[in-house]
MIPADO-435262 format. One record per atom (N, C-alpha, C): atom name; x, y, z; residue number from 1. Coordinates in Angstrom, 2 decimals, always signed. Layout:
N
 atom    east   north      up   n
   CA       X       Y       Z NUM
...
end
This chain:
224
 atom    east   north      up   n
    N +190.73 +157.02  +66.38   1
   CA +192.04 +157.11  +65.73   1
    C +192.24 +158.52  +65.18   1
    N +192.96 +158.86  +65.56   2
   CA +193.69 +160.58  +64.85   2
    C +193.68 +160.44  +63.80   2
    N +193.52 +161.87  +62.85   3
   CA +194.01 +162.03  +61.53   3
    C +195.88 +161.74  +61.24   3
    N +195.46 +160.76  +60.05   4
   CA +197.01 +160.75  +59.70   4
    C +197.50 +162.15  +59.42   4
    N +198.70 +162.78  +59.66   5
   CA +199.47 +163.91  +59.36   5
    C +200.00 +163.13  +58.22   5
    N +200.67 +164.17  +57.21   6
   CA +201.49 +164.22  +55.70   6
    C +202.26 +165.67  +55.47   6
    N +203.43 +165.30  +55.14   7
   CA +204.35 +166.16  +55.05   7
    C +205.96 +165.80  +54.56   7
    N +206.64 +166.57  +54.01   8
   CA +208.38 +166.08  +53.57   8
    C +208.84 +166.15  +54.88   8
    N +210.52 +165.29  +54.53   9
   CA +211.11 +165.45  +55.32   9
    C +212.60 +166.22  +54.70   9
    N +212.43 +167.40  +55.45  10
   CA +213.45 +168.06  +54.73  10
    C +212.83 +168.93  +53.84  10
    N +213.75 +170.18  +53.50  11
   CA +213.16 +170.65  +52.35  11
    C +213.29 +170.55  +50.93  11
    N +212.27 +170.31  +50.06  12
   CA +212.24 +169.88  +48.74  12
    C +212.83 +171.05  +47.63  12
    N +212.91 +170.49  +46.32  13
   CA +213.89 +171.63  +45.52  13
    C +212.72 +172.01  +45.01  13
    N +211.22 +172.14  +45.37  14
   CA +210.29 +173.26  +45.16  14
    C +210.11 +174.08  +45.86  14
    N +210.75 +173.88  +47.46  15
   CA +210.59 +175.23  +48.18  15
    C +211.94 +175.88  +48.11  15
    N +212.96 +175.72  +47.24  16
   CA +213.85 +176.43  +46.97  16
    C +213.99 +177.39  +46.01  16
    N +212.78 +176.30  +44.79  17
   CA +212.34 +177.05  +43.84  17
    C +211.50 +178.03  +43.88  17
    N +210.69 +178.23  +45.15  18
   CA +209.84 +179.18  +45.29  18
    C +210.55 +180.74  +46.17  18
    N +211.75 +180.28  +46.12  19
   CA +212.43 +181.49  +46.45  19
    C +212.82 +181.32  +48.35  19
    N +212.53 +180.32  +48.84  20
   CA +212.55 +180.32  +49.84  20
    C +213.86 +179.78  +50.38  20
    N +214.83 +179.89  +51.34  21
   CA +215.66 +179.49  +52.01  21
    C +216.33 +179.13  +53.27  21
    N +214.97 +179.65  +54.34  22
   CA +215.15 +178.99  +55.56  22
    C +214.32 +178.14  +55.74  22
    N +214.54 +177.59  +56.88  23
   CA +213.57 +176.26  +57.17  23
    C +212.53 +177.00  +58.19  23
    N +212.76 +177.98  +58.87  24
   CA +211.62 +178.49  +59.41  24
    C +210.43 +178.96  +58.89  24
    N +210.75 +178.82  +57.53  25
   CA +209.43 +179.47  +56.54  25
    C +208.52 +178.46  +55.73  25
    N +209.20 +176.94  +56.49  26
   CA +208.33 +175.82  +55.92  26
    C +207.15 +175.99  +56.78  26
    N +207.15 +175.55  +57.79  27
   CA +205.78 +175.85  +57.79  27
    C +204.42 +176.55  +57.18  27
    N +204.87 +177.38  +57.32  28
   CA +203.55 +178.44  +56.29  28
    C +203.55 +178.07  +55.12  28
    N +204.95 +177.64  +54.27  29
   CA +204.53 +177.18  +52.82  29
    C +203.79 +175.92  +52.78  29
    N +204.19 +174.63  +54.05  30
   CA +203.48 +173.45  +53.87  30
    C +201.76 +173.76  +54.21  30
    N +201.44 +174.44  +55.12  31
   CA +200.32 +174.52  +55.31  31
    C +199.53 +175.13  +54.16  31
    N +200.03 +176.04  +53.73  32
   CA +199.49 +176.34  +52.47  32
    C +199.00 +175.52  +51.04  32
    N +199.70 +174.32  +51.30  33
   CA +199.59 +172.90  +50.35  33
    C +198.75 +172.22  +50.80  33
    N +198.12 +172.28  +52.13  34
   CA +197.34 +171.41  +52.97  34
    C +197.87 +170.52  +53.54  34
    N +199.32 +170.38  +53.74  35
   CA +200.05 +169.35  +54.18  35
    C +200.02 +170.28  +55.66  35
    N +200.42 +169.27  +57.04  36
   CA +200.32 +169.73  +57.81  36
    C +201.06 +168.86  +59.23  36
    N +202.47 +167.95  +58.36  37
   CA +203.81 +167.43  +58.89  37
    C +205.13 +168.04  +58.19  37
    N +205.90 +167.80  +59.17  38
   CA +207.58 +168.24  +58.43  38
    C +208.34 +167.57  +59.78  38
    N +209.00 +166.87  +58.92  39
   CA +210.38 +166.27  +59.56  39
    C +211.56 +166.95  +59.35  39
    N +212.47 +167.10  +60.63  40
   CA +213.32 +168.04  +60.52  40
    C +214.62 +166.60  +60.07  40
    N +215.42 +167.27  +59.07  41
   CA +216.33 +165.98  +59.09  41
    C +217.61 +166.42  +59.88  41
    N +218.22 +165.70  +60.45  42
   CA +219.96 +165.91  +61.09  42
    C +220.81 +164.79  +60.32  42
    N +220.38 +163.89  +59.04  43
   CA +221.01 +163.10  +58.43  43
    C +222.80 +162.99  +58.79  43
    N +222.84 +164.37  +58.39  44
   CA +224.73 +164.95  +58.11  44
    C +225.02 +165.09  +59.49  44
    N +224.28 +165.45  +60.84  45
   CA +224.59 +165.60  +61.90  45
    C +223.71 +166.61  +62.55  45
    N +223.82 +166.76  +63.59  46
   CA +222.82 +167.98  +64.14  46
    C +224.02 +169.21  +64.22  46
    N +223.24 +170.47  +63.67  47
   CA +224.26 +171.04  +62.89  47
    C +222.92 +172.64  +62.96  47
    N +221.60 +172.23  +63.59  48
   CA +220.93 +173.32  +64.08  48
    C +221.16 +173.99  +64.94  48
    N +220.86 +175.51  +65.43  49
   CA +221.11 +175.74  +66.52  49
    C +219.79 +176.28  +67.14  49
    N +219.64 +176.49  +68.66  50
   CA +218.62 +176.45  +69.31  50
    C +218.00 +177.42  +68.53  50
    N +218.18 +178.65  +68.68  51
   CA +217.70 +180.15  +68.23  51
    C +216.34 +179.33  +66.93  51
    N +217.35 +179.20  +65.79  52
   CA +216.49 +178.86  +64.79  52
    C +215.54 +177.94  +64.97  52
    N +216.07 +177.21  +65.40  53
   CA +215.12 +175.90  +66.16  53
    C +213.88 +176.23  +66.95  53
    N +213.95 +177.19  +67.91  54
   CA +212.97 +177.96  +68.36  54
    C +212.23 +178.83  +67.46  54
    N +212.60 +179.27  +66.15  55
   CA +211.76 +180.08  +65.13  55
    C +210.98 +178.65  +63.99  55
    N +211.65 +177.67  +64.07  56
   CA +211.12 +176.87  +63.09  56
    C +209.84 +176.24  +64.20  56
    N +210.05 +175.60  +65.22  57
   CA +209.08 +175.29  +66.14  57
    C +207.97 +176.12  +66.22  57
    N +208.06 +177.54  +66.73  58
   CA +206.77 +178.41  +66.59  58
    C +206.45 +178.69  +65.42  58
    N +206.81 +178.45  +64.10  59
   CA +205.83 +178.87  +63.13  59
    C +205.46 +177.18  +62.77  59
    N +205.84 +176.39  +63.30  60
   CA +205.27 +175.08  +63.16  60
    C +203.91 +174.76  +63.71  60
    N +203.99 +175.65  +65.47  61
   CA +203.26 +175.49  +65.85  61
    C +201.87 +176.63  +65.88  61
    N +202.25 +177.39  +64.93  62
   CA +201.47 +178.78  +64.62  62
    C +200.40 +178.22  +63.22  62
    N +201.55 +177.34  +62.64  63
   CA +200.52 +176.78  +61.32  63
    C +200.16 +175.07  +61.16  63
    N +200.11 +175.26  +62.62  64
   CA +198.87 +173.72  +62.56  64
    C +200.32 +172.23  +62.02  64
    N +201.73 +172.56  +61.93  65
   CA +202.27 +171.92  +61.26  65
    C +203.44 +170.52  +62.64  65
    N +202.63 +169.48  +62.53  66
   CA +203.24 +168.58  +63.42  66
    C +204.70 +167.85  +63.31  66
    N +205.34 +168.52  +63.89  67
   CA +207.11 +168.31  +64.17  67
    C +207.49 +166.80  +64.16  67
    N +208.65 +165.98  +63.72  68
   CA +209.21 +165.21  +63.87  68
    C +210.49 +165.78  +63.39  68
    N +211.67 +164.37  +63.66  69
   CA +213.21 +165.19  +63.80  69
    C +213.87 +163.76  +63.55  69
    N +214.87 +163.26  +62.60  70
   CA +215.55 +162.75  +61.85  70
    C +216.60 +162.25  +62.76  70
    N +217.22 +161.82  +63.58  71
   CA +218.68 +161.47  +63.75  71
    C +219.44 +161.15  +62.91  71
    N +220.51 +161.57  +63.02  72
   CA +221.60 +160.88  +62.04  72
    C +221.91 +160.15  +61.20  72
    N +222.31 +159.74  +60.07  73
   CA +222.10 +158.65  +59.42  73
    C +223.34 +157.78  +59.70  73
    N +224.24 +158.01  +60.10  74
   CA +225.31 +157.33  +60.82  74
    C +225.49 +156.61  +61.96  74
    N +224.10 +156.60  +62.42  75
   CA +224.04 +156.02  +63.94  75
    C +223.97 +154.42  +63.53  75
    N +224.48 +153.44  +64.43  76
   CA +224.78 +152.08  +64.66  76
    C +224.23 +151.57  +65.41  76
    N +223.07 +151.21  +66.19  77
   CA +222.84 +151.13  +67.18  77
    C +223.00 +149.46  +67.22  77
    N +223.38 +149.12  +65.95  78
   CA +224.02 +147.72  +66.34  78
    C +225.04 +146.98  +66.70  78
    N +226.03 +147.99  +66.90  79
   CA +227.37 +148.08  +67.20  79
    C +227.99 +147.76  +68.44  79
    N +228.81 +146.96  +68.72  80
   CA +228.52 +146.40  +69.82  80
    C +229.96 +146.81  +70.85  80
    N +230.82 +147.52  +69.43  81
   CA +232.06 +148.57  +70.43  81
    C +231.72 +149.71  +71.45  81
    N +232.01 +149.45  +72.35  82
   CA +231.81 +150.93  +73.41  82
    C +232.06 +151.96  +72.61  82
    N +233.32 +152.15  +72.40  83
   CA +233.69 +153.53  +71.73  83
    C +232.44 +153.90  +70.52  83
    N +231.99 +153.26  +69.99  84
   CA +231.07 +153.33  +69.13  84
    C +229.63 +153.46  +69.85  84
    N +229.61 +152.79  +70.12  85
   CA +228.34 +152.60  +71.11  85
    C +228.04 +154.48  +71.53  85
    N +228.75 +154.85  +72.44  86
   CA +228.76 +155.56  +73.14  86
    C +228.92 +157.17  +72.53  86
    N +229.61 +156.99  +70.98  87
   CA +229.19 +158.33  +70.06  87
    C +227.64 +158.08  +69.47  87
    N +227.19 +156.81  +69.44  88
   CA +225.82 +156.98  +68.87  88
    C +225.06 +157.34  +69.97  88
    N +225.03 +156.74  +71.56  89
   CA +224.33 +157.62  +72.26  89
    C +224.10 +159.36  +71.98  89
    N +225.54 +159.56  +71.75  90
   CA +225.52 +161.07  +71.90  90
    C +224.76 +161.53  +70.68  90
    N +224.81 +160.95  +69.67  91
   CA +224.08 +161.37  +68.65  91
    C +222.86 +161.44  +68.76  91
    N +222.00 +160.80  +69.59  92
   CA +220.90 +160.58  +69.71  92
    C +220.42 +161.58  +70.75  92
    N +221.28 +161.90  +71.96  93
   CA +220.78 +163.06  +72.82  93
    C +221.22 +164.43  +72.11  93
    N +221.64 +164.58  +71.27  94
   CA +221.89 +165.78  +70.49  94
    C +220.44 +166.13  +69.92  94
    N +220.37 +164.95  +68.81  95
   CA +219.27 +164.83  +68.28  95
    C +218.00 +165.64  +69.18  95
    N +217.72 +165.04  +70.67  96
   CA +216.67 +165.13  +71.68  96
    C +216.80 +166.37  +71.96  96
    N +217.74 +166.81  +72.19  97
   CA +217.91 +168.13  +72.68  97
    C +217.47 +168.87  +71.66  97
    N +217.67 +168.75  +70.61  98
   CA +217.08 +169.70  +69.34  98
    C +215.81 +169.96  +69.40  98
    N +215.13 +168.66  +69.57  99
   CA +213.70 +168.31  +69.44  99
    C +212.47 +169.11  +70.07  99
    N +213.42 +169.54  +71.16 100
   CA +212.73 +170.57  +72.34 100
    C +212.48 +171.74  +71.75 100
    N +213.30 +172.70  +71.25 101
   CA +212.91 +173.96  +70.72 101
    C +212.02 +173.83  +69.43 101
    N +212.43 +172.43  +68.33 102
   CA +211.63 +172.43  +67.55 102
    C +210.38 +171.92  +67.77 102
    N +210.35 +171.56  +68.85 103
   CA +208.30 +171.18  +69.30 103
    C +208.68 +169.68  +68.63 103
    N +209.23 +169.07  +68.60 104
   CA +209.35 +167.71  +67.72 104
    C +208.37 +166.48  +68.65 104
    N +207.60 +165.65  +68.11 105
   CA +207.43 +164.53  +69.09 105
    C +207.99 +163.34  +68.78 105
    N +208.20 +163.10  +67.26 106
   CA +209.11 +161.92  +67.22 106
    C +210.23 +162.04  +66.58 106
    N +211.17 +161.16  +67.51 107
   CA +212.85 +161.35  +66.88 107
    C +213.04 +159.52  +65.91 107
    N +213.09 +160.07  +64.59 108
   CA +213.19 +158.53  +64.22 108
    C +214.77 +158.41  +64.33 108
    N +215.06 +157.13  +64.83 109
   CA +216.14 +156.45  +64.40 109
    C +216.43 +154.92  +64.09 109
    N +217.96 +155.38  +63.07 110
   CA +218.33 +153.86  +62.29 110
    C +218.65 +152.97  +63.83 110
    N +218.29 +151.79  +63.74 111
   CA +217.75 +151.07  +64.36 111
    C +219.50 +150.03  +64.64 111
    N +219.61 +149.04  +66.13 112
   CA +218.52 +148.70  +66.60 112
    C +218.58 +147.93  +67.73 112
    N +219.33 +146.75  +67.59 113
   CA +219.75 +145.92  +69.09 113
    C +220.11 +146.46  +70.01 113
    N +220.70 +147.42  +70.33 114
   CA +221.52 +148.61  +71.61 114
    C +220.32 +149.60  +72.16 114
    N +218.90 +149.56  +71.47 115
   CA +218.07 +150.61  +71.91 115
    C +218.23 +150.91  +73.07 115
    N +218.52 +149.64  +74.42 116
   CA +217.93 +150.06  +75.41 116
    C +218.92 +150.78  +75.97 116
    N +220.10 +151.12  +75.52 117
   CA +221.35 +152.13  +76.17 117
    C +220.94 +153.09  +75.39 117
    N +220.22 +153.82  +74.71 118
   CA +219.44 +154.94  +74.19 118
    C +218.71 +155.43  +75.12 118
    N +217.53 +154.19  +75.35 119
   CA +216.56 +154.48  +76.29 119
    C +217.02 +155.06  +77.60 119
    N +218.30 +154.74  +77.70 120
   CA +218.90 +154.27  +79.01 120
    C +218.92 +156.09  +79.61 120
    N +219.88 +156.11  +78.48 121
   CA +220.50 +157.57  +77.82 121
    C +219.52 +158.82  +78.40 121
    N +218.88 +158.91  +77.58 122
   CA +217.47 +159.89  +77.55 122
    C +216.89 +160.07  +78.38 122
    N +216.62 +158.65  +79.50 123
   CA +215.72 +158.62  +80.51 123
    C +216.98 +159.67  +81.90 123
    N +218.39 +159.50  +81.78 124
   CA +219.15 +159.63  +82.62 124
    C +219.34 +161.13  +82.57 124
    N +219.30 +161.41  +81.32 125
   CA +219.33 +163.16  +81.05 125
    C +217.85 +164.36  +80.66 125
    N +217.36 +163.26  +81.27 126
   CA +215.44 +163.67  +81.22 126
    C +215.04 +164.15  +80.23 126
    N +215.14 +163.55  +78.79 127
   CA +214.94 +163.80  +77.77 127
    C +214.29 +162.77  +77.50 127
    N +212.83 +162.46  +77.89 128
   CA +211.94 +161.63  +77.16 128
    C +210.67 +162.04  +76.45 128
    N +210.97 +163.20  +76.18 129
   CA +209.72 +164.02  +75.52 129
    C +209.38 +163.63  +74.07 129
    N +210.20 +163.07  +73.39 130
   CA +209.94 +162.04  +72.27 130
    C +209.73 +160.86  +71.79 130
    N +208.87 +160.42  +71.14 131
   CA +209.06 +158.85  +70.90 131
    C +209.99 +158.57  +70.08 131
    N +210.67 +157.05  +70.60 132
   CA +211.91 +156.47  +69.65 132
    C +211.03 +156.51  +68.67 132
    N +211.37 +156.43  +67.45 133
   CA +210.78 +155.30  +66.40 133
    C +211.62 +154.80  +65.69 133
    N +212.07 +153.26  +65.75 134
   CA +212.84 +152.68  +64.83 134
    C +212.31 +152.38  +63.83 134
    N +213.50 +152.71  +62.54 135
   CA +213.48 +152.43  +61.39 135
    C +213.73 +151.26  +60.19 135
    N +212.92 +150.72  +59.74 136
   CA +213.16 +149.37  +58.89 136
    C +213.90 +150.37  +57.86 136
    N +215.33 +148.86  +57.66 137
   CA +216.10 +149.34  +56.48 137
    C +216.15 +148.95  +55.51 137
    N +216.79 +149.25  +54.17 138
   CA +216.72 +148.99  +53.07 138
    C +217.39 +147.98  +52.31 138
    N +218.76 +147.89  +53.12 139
   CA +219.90 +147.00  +52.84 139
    C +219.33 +145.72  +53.73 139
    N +219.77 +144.60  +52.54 140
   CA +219.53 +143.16  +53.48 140
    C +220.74 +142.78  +54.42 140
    N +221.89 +143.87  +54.58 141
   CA +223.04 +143.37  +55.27 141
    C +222.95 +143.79  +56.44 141
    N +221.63 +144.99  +57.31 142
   CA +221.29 +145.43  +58.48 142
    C +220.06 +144.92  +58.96 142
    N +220.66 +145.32  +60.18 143
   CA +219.22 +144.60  +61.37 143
    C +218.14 +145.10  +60.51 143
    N +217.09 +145.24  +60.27 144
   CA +216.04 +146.44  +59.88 144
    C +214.81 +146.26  +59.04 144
    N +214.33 +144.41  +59.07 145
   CA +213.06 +144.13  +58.63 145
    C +211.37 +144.60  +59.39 145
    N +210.77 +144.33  +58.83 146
   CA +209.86 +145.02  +59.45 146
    C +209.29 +144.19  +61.12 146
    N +209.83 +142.54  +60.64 147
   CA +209.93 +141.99  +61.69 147
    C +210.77 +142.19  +63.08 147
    N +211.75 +142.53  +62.85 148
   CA +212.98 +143.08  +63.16 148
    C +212.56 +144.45  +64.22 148
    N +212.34 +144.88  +63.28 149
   CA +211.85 +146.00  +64.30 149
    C +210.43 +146.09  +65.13 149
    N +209.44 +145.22  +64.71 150
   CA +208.50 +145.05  +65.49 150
    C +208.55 +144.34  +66.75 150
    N +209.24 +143.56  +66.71 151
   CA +210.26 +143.07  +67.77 151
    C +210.71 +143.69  +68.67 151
    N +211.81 +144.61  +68.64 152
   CA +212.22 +145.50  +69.18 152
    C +211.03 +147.01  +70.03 152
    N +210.24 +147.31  +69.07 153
   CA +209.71 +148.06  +69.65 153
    C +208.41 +147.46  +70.46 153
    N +207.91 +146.35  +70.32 154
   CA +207.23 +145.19  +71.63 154
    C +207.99 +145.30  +72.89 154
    N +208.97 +145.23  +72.76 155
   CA +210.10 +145.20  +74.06 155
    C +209.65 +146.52  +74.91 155
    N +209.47 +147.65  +74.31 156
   CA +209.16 +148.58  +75.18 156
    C +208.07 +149.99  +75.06 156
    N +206.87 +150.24  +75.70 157
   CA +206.07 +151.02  +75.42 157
    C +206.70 +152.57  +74.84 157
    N +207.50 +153.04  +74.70 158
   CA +208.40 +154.27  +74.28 158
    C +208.83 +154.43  +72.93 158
    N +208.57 +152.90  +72.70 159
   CA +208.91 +153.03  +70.90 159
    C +207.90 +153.08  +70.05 159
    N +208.17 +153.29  +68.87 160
   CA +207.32 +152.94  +68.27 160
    C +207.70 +152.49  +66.73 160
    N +207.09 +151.91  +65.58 161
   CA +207.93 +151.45  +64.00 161
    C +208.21 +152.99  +63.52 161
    N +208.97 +153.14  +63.07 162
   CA +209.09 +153.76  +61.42 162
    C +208.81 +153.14  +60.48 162
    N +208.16 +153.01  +59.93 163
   CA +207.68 +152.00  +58.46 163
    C +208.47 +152.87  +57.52 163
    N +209.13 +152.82  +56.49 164
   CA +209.48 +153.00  +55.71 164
    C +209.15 +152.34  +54.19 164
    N +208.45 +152.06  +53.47 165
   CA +207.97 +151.58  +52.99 165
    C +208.73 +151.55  +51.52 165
    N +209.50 +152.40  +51.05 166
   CA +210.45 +152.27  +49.99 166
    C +211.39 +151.41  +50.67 166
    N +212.12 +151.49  +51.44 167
   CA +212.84 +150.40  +52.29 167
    C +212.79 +149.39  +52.27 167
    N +211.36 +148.58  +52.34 168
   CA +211.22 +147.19  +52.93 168
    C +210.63 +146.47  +51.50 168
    N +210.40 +147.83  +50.47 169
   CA +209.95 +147.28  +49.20 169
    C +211.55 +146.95  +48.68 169
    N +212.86 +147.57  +48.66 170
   CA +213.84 +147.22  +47.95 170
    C +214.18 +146.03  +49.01 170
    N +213.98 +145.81  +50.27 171
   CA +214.69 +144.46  +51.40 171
    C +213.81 +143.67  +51.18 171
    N +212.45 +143.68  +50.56 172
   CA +212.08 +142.36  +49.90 172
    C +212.39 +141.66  +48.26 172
    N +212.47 +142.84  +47.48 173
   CA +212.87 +142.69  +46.18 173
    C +212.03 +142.57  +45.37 173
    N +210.99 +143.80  +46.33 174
   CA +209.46 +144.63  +45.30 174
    C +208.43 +144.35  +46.18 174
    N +208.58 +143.26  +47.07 175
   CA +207.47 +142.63  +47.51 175
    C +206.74 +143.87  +48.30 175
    N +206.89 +144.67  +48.79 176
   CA +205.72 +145.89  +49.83 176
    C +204.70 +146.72  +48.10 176
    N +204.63 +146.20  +47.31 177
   CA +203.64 +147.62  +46.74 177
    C +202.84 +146.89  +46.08 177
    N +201.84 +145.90  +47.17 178
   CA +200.45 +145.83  +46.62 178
    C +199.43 +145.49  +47.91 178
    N +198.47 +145.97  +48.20 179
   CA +197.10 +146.15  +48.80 179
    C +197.65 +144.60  +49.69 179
    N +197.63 +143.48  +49.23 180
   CA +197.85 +141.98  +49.83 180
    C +199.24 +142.48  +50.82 180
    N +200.55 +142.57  +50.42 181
   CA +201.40 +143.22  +51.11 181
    C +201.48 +143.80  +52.32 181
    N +200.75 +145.00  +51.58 182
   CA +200.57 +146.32  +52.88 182
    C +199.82 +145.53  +54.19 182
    N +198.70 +144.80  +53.76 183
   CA +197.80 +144.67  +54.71 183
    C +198.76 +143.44  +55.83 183
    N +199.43 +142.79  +55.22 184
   CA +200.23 +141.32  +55.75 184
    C +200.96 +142.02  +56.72 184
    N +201.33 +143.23  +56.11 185
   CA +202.67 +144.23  +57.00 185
    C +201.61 +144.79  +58.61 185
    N +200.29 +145.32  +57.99 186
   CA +199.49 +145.88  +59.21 186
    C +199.26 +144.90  +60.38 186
    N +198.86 +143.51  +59.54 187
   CA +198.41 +142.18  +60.37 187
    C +200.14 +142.13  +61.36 187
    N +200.97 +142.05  +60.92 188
   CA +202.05 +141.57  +61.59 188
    C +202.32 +142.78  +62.70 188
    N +202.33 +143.76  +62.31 189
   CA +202.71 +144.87  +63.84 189
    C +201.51 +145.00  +65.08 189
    N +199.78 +144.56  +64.33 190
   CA +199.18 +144.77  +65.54 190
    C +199.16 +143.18  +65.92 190
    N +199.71 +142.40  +65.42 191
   CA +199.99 +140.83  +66.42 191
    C +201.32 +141.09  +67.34 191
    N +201.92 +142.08  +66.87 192
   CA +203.08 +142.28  +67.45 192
    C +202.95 +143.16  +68.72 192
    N +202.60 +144.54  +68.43 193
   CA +202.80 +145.46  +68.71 193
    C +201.33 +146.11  +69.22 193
    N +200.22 +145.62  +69.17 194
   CA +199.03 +145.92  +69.42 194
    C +198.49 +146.69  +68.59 194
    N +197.17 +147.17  +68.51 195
   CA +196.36 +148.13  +67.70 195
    C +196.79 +149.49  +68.20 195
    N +196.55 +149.71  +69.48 196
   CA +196.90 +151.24  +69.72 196
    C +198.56 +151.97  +69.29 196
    N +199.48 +151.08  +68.87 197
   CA +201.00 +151.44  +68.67 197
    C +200.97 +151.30  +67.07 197
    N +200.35 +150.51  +66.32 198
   CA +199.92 +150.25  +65.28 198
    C +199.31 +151.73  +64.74 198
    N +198.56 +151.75  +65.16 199
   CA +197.85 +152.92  +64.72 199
    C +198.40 +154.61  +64.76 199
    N +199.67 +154.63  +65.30 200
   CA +200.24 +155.84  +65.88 200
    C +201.70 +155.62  +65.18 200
    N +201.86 +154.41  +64.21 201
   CA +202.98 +154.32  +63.45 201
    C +203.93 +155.96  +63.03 201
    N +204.96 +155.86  +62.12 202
   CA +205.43 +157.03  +61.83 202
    C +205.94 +156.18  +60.48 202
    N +206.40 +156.96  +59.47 203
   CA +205.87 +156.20  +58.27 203
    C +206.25 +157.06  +57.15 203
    N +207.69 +156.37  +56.41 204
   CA +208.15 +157.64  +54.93 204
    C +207.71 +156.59  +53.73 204
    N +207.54 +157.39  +52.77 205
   CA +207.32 +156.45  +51.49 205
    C +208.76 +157.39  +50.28 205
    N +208.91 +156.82  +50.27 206
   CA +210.70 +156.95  +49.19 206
    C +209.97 +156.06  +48.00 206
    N +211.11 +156.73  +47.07 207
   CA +211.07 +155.93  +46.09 207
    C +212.72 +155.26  +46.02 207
    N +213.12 +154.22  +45.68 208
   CA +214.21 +154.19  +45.99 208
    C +214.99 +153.11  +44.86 208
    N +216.22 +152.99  +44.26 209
   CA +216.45 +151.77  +43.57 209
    C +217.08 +150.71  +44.21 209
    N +216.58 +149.46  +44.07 210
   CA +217.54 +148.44  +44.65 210
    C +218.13 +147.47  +43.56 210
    N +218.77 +146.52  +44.14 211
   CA +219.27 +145.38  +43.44 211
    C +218.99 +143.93  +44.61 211
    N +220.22 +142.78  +43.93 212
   CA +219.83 +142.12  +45.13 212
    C +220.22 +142.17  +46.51 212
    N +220.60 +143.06  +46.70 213
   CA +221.19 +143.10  +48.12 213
    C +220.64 +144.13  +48.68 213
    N +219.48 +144.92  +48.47 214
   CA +218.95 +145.86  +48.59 214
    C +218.84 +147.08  +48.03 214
    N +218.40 +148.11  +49.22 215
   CA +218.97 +149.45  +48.83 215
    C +220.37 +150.09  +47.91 215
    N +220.03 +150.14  +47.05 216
   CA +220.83 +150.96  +46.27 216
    C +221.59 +152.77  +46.61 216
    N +220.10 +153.66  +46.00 217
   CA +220.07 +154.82  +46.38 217
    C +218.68 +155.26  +46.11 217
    N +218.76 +156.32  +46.75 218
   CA +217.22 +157.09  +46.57 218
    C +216.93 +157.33  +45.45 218
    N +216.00 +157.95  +44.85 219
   CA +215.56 +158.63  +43.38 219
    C +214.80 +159.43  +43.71 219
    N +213.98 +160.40  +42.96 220
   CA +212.80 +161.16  +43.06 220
    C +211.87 +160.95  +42.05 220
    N +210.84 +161.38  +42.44 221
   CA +209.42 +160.79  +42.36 221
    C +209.49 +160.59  +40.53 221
    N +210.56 +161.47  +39.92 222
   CA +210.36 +161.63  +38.28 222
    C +211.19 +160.95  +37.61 222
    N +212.19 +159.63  +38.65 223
   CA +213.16 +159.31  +37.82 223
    C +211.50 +157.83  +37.63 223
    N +212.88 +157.40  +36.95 224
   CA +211.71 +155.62  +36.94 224
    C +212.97 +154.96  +36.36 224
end
């Protein structure tokens, strides 16, 4: 089994504080922490352009620092309108296309019934150089339990989970943050999903507030 990688996604308001302002200069600062992941986010949209993308990739890959890449946070993939349907494809090969200059290997995305017109997508415009990874959500009103998505990514060797683990702690209503938990969560993806896909998970820990209906909003690590 590989070393787990660790790293933000996005850049934090300490590397802003340290005077820094491109994203091509994360690398060298994360490695310097001993961290040695960074997720690129496109939350707001993909909104990079190659050039930079190609400078953030080589100093990623200059400092030992292993690429992943965010899709959209607007994507639907449960949506069952064409017209809809068919802008989240595009969102998603945008996404892919990014992924290339930034050396990325996994593109997470919000999840989930429509994957296989993604798959469909990617495979048609020869963009399979990334793994899906769907994401468990936070809100109990979306597809996006951990079951849910283990499911989904059984269906096809190309995927793989996003665990999210602030997520599935507000879509249970606390239940993910104890040792008994975690392990119930591990037991269920390699009955699902096998040991070798299990083990190659992709995986954010948030802190996040909920209520009963879930996800609320994010926080940082100092609110409580």
């Amino acid at each position: 089994m590989a070393e787990p990688k660790f790293g933000p996604a996005g850049n934090s308001e300490s590397f802003a504080a340290a005077g820094f302002k491109k994203s091509e200069d994360a690398p060298a600062w994360l490695a310097q922490m001993g961290l040695n992941a960074f997720e690129y986010q496109c939350g707001r949209g993909v909104r990079c352009g190659e050039e930079t993308a190609l400078k953030i990739g080589a100093a990623a890959k200059q400092h030992g620092i292993q690429m992943s890449i965010h899709a959209p946070y607007f994507i639907n993939l449960s949506s069952e309108e064409s017209e809809r349907m068919e802008k989240n494809v595009g969102y998603v090969l945008e996404t892919a296309r990014l992924a290339v200059p930034l050396g990325a290997t996994r593109m997470v995305v919000h999840s989930h019934e429509n994957v296989k017109n993604i798959l469909r997508a990617l495979d048609e415009a020869h963009m399979t150089g990334c793994a899906v990874c769907l994401e468990t959500m936070g809100k109990k009103s979306v597809l996006g339990t951990a079951e849910e998505v283990c499911e989904l990514v059984a269906a096809d060797d190309r995927l793989l989970p996003c665990i999210d683990f602030g997520h599935l702690n507000c879509r249970t209503g606390g239940h993910m943050n104890t040792r008994e938990e975690v392990k119930a969560l591990f037991d269920l993806m390699e009955n699902t999903i096998g040991h070798e896909r299990t083990a190659k998970l992709h995986a954010h820990f948030s802190h996040i507030e909920y209520n009963d209906k879930g996800e609320v909003r994010h926080l940082t690590f100092a609110d409580t």
